[in-house]
Backbone as CSV, one residue per row, in Angstrom:
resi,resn,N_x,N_y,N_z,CA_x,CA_y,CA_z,C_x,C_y,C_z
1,UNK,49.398,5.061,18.682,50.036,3.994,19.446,49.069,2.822,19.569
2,UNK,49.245,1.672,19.004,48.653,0.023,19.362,49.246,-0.550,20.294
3,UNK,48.422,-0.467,21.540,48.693,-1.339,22.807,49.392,-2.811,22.130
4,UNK,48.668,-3.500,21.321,48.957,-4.957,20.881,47.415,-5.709,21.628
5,UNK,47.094,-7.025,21.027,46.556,-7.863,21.576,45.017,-7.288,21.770
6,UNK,44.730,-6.247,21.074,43.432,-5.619,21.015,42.325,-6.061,20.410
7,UNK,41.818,-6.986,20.440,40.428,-7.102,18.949,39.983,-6.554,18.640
8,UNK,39.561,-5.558,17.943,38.320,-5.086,17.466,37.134,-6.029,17.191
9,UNK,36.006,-5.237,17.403,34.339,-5.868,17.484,34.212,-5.342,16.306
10,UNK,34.672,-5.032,15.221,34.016,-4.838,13.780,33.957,-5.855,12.788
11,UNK,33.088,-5.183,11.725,32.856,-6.038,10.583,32.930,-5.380,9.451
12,UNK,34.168,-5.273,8.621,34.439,-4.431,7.523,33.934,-5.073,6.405
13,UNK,33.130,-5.012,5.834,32.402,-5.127,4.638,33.103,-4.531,3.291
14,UNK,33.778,-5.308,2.680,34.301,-4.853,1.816,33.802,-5.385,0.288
15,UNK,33.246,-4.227,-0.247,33.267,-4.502,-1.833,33.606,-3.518,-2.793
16,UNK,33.413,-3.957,-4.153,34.304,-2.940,-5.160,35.973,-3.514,-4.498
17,UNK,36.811,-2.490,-5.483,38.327,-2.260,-5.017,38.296,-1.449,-3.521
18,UNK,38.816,-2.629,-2.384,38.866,-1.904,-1.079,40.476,-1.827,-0.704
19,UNK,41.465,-1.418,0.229,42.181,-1.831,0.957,42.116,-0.578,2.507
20,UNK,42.115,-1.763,3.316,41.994,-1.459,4.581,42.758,-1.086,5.731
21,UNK,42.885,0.061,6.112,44.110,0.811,7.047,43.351,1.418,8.352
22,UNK,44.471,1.095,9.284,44.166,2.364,10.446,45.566,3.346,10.325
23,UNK,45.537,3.839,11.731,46.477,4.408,12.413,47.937,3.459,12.511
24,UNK,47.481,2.254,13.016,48.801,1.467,13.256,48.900,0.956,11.919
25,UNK,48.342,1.048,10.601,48.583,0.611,9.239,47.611,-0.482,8.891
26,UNK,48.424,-1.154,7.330,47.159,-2.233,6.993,46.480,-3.110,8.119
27,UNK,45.581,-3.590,7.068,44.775,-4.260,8.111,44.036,-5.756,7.293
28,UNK,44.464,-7.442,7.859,44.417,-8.014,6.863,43.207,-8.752,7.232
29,UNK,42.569,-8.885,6.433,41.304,-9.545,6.457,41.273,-11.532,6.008
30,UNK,39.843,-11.721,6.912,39.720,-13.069,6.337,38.455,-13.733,5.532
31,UNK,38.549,-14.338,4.465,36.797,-14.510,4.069,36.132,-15.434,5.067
32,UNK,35.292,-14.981,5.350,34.320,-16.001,5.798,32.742,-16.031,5.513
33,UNK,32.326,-15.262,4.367,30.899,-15.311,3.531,31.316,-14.520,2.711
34,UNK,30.202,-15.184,1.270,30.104,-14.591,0.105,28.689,-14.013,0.229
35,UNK,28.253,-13.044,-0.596,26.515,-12.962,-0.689,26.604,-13.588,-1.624
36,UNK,25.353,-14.218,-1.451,24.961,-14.990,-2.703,23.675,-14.383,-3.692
37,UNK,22.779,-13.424,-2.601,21.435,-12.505,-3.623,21.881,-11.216,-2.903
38,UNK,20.997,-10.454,-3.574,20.622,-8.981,-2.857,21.837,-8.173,-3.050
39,UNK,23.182,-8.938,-3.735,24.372,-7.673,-3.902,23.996,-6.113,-4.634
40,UNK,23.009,-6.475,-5.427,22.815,-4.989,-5.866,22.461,-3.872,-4.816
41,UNK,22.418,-4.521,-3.206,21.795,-3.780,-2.554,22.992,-2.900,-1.926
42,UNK,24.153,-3.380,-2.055,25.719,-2.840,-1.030,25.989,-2.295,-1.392
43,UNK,25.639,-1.043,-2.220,26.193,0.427,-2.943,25.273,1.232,-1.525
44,UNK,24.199,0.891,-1.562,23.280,1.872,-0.606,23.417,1.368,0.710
45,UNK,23.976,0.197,1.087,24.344,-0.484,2.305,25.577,0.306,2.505
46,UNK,26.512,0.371,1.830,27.866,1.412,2.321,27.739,2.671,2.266
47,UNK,26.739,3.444,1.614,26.465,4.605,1.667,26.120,4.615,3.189
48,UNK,25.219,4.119,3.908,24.295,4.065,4.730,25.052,4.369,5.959
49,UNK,26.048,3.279,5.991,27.011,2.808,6.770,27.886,4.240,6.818
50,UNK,28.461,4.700,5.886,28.899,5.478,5.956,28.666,7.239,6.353
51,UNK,27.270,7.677,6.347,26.690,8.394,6.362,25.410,8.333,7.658
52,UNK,25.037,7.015,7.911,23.852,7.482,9.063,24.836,6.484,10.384
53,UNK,25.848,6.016,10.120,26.554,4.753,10.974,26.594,2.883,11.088
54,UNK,26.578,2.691,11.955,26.333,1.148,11.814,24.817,0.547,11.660
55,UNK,25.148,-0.167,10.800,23.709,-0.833,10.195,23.101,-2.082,10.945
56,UNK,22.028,-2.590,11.272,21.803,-4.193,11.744,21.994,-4.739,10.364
57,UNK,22.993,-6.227,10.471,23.273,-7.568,9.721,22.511,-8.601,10.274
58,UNK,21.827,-9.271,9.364,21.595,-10.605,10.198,22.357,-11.439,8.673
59,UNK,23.023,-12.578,9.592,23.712,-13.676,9.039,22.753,-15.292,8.865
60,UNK,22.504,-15.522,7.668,21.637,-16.848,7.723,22.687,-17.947,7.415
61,UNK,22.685,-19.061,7.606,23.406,-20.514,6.903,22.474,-20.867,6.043
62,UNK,22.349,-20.988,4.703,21.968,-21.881,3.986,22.440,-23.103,3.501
């Protein structure tokens, strides 16, 4: 059951082929950053995530 009007505080990181579901169904996302270096690193960043929990992000503006 979705009360409605809920936010979630997450940050779904999606790469490779993703699509994103809960309980109450899809779930639509918006871009708001690309990486621009270090992508070879998000195979072991989602492992991580997935296996030890939430990771620290820091976000820069270049």
């Amino acid at each position: 059951f979705y009360p409605g009007g809920v936010s979630e505080t997450e940050l779904l990181l999606a790469y490779g082929y993703v699509a994103f579901a809960s309980k109450a169904g899809a779930l639509a996302g918006n871009h708001f950053a690309t990486i621009v270096e270090g992508d070879e690193q998000l195979r072991e960043l989602g492992r991580r995530m997935l296996w030890d929990g939430a990771q620290e992000i820091v976000f820069r503006e270049t």
